[in-house]
Residue, then its C-alpha position, 0 to 999 in steps of 0.5 A: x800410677x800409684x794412688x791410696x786405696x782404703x789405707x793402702x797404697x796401690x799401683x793402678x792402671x785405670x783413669x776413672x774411678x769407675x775403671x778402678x772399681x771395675x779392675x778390681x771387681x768391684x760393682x758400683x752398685x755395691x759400694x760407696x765412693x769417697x774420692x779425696x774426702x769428697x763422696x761421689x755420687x754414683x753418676x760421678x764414677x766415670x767422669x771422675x778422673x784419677x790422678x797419682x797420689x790421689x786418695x780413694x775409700x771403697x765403703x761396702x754395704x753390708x746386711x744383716x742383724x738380728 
């Protein structure tokens, strides 16, 4: 199925987001999701279920700073 990851489109195999993040190595712990303009809770990533076309932001925290 083709969804649109940060900007980009992308073909992908998994049918949750949190399939998706684990493809692609990403930890949940380390990210905020917003799943068709709507942020996910984190308990919500493994119930919420991908479909084609549908839009996905990976917003990942950062440290740092003086």
């Amino acid at each position: 199925m083709r969804v649109t990851i940060n900007g980009k489109s992308e073909e992908v195999s998994g049918s949750t987001v949190l399939e998706i993040l684990k493809a692609k190595d990403v930890s949940p712990q380390m990210v905020a999701v917003e799943f068709n303009s709507k942020m996910l809770e984190r308990d919500e990533l493994g119930s919420t279920v991908v479909k084609d076309g549908d839009a996905i932001e990976f917003l990942f925290y950062m440290g740092g700073g003086a």
